[in-house]
N, C-alpha and C positions, 0 to 999 in steps of 0.2 A: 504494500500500500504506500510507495513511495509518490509522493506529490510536494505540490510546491508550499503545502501546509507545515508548519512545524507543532512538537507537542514539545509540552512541560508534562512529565507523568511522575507519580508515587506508585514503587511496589511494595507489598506487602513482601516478610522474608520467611522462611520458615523457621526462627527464634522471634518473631513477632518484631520486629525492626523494620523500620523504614529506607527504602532509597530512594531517590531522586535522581531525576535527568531529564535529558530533551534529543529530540529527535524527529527526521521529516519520516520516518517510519517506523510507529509506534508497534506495528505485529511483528515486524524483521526486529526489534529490536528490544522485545521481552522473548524472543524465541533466542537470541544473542546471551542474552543474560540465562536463560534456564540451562543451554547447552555449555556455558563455562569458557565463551567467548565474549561475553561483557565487560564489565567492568570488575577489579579486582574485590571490589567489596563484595557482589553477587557470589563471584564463585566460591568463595567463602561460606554467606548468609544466602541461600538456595532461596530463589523469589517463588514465593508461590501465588500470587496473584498480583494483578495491575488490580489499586483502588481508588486511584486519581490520573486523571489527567486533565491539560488546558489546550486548546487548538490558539495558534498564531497566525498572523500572514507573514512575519518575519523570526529569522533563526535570531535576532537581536534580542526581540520580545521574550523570546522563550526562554533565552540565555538568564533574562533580569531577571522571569520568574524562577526559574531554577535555582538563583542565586538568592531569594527572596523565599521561598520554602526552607533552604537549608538553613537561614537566618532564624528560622520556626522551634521551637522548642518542639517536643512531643504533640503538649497537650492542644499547641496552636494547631497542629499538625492534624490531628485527630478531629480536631470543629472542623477543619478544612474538608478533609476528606468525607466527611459526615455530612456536609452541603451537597455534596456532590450529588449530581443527577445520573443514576445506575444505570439508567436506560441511555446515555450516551456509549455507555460500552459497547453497548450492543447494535450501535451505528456503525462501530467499525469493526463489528463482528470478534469482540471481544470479551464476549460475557463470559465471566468467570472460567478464565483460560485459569489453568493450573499446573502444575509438574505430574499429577496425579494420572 
């Protein structure tokens, strides 16, 4: 699903830990992280779900937010992702993707 969209996303980890990033393709790119070609901290903390993300028109926007979640303490972390609208997962055909 590579487009000219960018995303800010939250995985969920399998020690219940948060990660953050951004990316113009969010399914190439939690399948990156499950397979242990991510980011160093996934192949570690094993992501077992996407429970956030934000759509951009630019990799800039994405970039602040990214940097602006990690800013987040937990508990900011957790309201945030508790706003979130479930049924956008399922827009990009992402509903409760899992390692499972």
């Amino acid at each position: 699903m590579c487009s000219d969209k960018f995303y800010t996303y939250i995985l969920l980890t399998e020690r219940n830990t948060f990660y953050c990033g951004y990316t113009n393709d969010i399914k190439k790119r939690f399948e990156q992280h499950k397979s242990g070609h991510g980011a160093k901290y996934t192949r570690v903390f094993k992501p077992v779900e996407i429970v956030y993300f934000a759509e951009f028109d630019t990799k800039s926007d994405a970039m602040k937010h990214e940097a602006f979640i990690k800013k987040m303490n937990r508990k900011q972390k957790e309201f945030l992702i508790s706003q979130f609208n479930r049924d956008e997962l399922s827009r990009l055909s992402l509903q409760k993707i899992n390692i499972q």
